[in-house]
PDB file of N, H, CA, C and O in Angstrom:
ATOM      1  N   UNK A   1     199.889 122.726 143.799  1.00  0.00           N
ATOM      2  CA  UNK A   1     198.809 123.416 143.136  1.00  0.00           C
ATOM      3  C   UNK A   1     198.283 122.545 141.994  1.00  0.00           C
ATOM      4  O   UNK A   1     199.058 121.997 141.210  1.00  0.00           O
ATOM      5  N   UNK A   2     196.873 122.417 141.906  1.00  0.00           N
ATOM      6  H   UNK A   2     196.243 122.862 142.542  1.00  0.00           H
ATOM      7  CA  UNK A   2     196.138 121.833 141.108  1.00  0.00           C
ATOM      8  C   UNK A   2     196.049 122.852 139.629  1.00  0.00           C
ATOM      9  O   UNK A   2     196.289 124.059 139.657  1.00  0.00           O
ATOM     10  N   UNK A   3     195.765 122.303 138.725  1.00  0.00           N
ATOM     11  H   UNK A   3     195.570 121.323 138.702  1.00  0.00           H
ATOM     12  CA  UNK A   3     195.763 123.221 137.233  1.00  0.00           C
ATOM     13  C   UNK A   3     194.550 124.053 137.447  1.00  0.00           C
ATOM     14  O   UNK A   3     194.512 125.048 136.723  1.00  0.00           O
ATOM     15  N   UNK A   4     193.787 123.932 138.066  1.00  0.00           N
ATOM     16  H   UNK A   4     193.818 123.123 138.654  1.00  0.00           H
ATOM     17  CA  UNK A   4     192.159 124.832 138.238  1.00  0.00           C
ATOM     18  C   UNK A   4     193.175 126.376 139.803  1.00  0.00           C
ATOM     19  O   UNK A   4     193.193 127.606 139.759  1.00  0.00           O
ATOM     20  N   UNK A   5     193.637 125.635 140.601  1.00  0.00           N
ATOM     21  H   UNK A   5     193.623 124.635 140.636  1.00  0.00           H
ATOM     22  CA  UNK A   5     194.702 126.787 141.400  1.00  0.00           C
ATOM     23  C   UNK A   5     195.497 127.527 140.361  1.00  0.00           C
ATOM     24  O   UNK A   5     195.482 128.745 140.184  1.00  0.00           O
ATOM     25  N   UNK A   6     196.111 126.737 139.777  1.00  0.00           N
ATOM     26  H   UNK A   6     196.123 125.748 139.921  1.00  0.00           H
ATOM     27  CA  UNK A   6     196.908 127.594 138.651  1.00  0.00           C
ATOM     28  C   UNK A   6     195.979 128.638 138.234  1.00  0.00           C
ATOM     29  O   UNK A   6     195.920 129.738 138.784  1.00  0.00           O
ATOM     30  N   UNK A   7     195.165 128.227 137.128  1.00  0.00           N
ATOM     31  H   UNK A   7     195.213 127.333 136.681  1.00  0.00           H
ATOM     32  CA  UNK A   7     194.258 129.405 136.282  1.00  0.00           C
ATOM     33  C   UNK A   7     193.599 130.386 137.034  1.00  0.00           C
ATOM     34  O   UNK A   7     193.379 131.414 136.393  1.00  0.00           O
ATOM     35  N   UNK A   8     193.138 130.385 138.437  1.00  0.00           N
ATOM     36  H   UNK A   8     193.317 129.550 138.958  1.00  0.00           H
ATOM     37  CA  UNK A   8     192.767 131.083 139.179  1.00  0.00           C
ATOM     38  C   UNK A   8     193.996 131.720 139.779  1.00  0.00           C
ATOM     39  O   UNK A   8     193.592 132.690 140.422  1.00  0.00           O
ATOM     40  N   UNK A   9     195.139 131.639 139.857  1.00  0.00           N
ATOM     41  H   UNK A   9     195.467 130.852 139.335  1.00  0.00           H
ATOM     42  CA  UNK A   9     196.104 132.125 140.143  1.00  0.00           C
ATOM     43  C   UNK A   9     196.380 133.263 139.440  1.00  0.00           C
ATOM     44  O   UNK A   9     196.353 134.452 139.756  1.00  0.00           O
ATOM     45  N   UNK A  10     196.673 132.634 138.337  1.00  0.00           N
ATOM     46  H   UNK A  10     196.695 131.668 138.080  1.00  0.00           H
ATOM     47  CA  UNK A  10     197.093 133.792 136.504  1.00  0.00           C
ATOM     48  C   UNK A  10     195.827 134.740 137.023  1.00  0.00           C
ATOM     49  O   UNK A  10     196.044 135.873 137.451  1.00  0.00           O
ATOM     50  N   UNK A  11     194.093 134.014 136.925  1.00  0.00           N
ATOM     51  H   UNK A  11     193.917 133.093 136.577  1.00  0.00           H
ATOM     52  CA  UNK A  11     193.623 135.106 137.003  1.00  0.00           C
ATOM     53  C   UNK A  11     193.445 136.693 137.914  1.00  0.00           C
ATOM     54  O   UNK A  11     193.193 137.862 137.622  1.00  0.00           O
ATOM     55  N   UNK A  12     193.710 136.003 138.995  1.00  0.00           N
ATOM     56  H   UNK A  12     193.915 135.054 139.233  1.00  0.00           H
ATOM     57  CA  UNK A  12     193.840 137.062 139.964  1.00  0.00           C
ATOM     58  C   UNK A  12     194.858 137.912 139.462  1.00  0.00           C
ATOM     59  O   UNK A  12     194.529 138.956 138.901  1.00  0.00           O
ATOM     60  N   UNK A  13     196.569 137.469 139.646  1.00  0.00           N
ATOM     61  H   UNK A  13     196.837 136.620 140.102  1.00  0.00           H
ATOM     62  CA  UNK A  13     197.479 138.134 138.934  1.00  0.00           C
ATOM     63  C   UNK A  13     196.945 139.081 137.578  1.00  0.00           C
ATOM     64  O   UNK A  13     197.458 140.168 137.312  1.00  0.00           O
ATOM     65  N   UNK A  14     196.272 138.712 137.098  1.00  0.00           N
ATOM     66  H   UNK A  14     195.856 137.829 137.314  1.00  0.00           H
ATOM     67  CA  UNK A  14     195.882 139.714 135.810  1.00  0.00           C
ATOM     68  C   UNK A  14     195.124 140.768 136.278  1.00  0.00           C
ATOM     69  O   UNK A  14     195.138 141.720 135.497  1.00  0.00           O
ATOM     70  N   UNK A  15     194.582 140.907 137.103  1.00  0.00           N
ATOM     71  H   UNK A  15     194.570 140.133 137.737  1.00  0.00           H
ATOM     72  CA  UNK A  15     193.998 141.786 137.663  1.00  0.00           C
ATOM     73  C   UNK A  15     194.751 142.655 138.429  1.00  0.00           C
ATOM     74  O   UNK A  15     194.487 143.858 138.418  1.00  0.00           O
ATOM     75  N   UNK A  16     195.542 142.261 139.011  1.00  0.00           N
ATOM     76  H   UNK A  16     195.756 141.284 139.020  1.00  0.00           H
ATOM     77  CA  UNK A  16     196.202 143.486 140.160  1.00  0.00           C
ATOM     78  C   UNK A  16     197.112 144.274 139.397  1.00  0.00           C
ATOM     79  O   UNK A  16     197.503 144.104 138.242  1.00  0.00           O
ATOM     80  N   UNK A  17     197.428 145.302 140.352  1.00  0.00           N
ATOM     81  H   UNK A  17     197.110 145.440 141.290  1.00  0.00           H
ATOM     82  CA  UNK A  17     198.439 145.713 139.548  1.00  0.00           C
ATOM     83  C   UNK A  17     199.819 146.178 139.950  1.00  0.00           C
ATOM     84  O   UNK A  17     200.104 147.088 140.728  1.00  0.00           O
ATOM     85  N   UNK A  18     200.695 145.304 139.209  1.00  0.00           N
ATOM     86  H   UNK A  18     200.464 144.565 138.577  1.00  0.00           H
ATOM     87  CA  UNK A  18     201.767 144.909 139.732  1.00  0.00           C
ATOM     88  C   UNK A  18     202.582 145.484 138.180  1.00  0.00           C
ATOM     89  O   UNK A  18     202.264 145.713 137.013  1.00  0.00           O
ATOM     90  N   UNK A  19     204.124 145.536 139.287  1.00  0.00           N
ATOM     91  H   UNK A  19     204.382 145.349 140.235  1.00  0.00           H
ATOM     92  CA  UNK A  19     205.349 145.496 137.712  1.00  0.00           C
ATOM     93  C   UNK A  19     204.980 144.976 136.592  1.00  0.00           C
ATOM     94  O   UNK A  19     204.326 143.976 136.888  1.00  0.00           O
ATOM     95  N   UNK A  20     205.046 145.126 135.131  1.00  0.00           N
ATOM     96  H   UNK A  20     205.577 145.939 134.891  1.00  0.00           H
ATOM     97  CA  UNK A  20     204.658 144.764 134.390  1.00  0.00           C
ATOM     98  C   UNK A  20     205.341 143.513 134.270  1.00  0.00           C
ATOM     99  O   UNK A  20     204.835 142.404 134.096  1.00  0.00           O
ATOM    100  N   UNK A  21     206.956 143.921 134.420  1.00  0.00           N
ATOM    101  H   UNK A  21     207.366 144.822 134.561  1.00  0.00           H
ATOM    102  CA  UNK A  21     207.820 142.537 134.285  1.00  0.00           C
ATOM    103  C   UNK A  21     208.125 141.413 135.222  1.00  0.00           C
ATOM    104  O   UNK A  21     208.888 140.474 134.995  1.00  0.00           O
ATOM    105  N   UNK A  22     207.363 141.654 136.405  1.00  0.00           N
ATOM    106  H   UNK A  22     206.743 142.417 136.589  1.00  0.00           H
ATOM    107  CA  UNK A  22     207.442 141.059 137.500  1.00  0.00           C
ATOM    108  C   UNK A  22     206.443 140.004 136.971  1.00  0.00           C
ATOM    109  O   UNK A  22     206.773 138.841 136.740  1.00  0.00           O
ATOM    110  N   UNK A  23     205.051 140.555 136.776  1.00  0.00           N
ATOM    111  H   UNK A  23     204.783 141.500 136.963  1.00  0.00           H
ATOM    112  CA  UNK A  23     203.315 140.070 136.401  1.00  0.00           C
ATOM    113  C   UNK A  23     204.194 138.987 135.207  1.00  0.00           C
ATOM    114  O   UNK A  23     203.956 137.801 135.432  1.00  0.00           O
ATOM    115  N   UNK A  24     205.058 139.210 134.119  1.00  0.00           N
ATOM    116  H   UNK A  24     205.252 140.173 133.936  1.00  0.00           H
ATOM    117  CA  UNK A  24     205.004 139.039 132.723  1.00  0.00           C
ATOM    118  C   UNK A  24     205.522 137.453 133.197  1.00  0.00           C
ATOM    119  O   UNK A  24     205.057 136.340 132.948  1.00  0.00           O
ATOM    120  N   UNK A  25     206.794 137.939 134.057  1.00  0.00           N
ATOM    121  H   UNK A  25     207.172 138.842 134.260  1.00  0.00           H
ATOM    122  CA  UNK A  25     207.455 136.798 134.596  1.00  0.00           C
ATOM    123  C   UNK A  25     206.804 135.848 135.226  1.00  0.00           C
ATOM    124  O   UNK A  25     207.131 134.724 134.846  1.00  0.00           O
ATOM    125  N   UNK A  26     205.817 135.887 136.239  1.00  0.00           N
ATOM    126  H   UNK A  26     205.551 136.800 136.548  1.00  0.00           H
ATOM    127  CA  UNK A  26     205.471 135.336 137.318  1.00  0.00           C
ATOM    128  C   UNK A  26     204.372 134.440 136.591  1.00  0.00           C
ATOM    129  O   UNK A  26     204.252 133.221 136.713  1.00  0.00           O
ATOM    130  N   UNK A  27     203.519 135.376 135.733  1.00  0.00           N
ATOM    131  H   UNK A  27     203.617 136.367 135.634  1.00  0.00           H
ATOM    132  CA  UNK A  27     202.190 134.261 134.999  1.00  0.00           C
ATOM    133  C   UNK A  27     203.396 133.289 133.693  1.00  0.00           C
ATOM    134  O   UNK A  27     203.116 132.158 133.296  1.00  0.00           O
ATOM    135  N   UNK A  28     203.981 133.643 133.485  1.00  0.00           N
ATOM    136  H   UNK A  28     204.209 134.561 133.807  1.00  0.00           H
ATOM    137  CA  UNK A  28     204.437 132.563 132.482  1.00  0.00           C
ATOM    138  C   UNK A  28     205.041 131.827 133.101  1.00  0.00           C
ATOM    139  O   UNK A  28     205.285 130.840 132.406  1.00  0.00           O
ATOM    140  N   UNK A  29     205.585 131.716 134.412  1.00  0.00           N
ATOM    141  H   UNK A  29     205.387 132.518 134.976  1.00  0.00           H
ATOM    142  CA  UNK A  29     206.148 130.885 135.337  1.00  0.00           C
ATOM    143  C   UNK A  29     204.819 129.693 135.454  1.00  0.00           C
ATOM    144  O   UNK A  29     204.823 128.495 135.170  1.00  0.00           O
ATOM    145  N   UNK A  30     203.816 130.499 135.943  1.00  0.00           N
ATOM    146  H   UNK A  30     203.812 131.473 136.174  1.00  0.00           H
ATOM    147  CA  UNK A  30     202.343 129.377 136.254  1.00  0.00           C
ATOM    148  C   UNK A  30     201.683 128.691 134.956  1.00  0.00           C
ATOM    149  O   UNK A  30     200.937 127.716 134.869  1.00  0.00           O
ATOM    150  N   UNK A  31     202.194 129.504 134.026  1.00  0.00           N
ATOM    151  H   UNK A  31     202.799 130.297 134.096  1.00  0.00           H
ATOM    152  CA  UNK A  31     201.853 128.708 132.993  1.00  0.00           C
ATOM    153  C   UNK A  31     202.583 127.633 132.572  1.00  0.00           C
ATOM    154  O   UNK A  31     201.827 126.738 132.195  1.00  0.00           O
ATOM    155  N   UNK A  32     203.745 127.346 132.479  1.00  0.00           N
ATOM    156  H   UNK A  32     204.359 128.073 132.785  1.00  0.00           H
ATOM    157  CA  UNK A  32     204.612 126.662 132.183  1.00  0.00           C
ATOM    158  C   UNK A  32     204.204 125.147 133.147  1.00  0.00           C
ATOM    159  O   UNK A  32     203.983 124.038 132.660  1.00  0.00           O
ATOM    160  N   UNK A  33     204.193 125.502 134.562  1.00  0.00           N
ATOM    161  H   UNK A  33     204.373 126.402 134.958  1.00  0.00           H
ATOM    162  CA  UNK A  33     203.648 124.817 135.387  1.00  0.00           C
ATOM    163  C   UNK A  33     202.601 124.331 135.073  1.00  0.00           C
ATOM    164  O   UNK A  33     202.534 123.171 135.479  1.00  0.00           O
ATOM    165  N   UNK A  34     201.564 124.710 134.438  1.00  0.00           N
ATOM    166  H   UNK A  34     201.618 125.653 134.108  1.00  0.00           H
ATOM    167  CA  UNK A  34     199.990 124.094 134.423  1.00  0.00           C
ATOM    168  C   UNK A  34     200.154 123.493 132.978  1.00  0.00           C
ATOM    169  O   UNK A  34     199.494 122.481 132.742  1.00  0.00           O
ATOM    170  N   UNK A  35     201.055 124.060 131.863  1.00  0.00           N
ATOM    171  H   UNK A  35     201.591 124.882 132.054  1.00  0.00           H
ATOM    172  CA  UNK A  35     201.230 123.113 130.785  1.00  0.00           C
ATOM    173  C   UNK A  35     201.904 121.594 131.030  1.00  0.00           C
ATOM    174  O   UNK A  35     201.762 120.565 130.369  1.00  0.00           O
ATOM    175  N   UNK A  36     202.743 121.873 132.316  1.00  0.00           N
ATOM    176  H   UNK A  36     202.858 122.708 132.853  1.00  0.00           H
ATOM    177  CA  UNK A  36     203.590 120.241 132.456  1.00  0.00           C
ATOM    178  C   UNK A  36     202.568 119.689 132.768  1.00  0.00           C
ATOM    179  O   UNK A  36     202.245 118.645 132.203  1.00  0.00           O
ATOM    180  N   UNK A  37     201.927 120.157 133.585  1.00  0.00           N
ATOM    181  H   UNK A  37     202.190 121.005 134.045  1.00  0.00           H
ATOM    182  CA  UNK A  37     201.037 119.237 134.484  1.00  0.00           C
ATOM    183  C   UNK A  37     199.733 118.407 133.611  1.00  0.00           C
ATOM    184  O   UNK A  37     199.351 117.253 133.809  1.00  0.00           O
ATOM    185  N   UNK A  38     199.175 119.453 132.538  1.00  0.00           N
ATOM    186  H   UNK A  38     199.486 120.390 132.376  1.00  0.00           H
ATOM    187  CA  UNK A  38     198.521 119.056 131.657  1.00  0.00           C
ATOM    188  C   UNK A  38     199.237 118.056 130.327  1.00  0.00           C
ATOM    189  O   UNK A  38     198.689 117.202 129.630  1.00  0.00           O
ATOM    190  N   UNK A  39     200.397 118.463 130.320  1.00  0.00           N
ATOM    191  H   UNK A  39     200.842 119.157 130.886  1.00  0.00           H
ATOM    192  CA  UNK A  39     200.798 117.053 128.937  1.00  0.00           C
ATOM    193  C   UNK A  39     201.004 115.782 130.572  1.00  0.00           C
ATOM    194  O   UNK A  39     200.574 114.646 130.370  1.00  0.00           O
ATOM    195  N   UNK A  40     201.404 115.965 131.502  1.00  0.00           N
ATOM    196  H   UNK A  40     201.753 116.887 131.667  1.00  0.00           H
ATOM    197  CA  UNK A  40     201.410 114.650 131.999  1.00  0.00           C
ATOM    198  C   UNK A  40     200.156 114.080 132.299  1.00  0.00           C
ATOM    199  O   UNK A  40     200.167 112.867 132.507  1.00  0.00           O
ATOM    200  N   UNK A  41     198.947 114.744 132.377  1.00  0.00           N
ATOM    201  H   UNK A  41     198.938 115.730 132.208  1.00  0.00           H
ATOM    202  CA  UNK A  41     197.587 114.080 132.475  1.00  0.00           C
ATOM    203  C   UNK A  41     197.614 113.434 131.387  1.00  0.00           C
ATOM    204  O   UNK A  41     197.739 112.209 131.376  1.00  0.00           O
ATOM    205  N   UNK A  42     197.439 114.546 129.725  1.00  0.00           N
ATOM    206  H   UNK A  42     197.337 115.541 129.734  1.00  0.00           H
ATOM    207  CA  UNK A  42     197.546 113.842 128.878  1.00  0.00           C
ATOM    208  C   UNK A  42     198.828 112.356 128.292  1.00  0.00           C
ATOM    209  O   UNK A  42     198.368 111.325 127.800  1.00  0.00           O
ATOM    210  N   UNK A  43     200.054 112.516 128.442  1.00  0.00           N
ATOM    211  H   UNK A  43     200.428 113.353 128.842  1.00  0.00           H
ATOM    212  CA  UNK A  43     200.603 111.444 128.667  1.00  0.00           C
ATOM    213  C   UNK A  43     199.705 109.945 128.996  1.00  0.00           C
ATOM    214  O   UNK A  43     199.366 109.083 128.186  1.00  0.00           O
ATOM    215  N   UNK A  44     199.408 110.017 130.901  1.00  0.00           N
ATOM    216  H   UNK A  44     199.684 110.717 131.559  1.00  0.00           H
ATOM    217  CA  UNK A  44     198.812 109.071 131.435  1.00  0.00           C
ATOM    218  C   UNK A  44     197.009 108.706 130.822  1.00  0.00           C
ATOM    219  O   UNK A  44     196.256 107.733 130.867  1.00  0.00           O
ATOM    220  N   UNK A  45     196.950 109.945 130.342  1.00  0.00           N
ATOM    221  H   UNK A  45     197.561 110.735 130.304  1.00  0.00           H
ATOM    222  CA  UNK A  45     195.549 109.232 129.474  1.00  0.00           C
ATOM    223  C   UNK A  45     196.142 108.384 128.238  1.00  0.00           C
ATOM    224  O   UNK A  45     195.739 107.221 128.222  1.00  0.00           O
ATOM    225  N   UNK A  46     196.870 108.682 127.379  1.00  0.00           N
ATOM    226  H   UNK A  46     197.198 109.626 127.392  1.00  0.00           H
ATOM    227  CA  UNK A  46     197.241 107.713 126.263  1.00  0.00           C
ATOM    228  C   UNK A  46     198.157 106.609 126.811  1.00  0.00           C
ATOM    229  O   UNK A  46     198.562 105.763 126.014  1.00  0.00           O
ATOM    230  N   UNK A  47     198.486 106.550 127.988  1.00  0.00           N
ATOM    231  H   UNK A  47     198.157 107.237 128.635  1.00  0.00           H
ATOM    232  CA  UNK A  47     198.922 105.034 128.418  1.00  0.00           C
ATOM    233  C   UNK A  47     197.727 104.525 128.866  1.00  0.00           C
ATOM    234  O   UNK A  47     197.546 103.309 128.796  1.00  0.00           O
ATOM    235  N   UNK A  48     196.754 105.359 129.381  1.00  0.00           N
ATOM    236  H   UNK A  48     196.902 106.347 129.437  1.00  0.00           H
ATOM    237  CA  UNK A  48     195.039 104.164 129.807  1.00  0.00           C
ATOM    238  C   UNK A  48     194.592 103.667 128.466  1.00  0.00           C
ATOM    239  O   UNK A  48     194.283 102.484 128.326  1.00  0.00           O
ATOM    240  N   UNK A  49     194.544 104.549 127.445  1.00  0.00           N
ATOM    241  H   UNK A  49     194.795 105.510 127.559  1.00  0.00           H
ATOM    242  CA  UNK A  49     193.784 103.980 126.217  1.00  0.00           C
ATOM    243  C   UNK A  49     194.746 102.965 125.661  1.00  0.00           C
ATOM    244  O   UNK A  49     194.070 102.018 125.260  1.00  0.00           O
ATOM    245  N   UNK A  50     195.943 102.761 125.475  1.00  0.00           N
ATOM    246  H   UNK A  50     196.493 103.530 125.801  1.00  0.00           H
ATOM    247  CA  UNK A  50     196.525 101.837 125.332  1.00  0.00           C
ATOM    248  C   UNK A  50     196.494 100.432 126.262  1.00  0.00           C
ATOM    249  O   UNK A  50     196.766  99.338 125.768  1.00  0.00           O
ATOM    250  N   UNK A  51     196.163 100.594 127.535  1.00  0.00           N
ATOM    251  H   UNK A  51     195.942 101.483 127.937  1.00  0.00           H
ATOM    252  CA  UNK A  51     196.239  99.335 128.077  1.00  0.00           C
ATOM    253  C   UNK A  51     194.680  98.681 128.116  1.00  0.00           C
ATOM    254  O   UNK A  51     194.267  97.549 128.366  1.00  0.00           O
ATOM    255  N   UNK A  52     194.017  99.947 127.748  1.00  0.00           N
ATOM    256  H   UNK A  52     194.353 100.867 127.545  1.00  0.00           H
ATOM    257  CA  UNK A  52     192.467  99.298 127.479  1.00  0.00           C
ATOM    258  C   UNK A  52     192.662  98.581 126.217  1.00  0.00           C
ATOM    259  O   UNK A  52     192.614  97.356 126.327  1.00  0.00           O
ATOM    260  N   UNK A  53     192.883  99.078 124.978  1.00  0.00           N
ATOM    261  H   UNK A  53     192.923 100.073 124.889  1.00  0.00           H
ATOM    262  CA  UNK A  53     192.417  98.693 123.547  1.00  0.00           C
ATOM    263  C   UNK A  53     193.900  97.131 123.351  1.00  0.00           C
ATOM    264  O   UNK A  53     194.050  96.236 122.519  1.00  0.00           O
ATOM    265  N   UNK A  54     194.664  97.542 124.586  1.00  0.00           N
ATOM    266  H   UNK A  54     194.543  98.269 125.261  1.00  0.00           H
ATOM    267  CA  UNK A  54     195.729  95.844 124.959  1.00  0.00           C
ATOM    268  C   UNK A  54     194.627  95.039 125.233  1.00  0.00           C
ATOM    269  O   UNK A  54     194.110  94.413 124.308  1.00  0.00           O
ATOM    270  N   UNK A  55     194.179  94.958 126.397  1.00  0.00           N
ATOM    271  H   UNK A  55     194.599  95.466 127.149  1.00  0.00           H
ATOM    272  CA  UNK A  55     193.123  94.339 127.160  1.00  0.00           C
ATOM    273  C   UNK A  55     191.773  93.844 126.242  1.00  0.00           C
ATOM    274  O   UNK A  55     191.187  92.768 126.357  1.00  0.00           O
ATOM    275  N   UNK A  56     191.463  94.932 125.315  1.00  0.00           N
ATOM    276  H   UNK A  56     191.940  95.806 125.222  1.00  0.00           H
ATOM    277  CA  UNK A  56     190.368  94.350 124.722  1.00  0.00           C
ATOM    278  C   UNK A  56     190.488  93.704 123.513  1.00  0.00           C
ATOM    279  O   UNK A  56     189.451  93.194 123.091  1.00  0.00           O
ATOM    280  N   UNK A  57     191.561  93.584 122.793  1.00  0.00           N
ATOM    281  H   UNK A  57     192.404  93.998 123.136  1.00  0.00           H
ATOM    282  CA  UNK A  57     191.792  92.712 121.822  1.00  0.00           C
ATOM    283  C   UNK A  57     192.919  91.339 122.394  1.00  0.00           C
ATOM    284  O   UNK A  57     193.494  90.527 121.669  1.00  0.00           O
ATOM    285  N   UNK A  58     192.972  91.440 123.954  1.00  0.00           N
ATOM    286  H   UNK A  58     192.505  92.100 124.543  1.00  0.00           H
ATOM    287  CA  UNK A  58     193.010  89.631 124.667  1.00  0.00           C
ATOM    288  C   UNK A  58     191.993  89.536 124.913  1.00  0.00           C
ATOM    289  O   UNK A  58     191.760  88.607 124.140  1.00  0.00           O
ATOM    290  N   UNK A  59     190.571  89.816 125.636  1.00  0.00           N
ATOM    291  H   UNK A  59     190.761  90.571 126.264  1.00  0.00           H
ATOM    292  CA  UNK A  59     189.706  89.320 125.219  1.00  0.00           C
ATOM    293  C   UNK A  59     188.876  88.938 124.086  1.00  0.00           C
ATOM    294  O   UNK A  59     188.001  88.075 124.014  1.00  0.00           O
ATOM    295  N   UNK A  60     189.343  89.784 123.179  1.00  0.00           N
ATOM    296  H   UNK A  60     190.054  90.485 123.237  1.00  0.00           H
ATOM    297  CA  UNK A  60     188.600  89.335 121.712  1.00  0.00           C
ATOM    298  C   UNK A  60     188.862  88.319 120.857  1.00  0.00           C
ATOM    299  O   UNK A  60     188.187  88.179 119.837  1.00  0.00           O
TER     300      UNK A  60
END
């Protein structure tokens, strides 16, 4: 699942209606999931800006 599946996931789940503690459990499960997934984008973006601003001060 992609992080845009995720949030559309939670959203549906918020809508139905289900156990409260089942729902409580299950979206913080997808959340947890779409937060890893988002610090590892972010992660791999601050290793690109690092190998750019490497790269551009050997050419400079």
């Amino acid at each position: 699942m992609n992080v845009f599946d995720i949030n559309n996931a939670i959203e549906e789940l918020e809508q139905k209606d289900l156990d409260p503690e089942v729902l409580v459990d299950t979206i913080e499960s997808l959340k947890l999931t779409r937060d890893q997934k988002l610090d590892g984008a972010a992660g791999l973006s601050d290793k690109y800006d690092s190998q750019i601003n490497w790269a551009k001060e050997r050419v400079t």
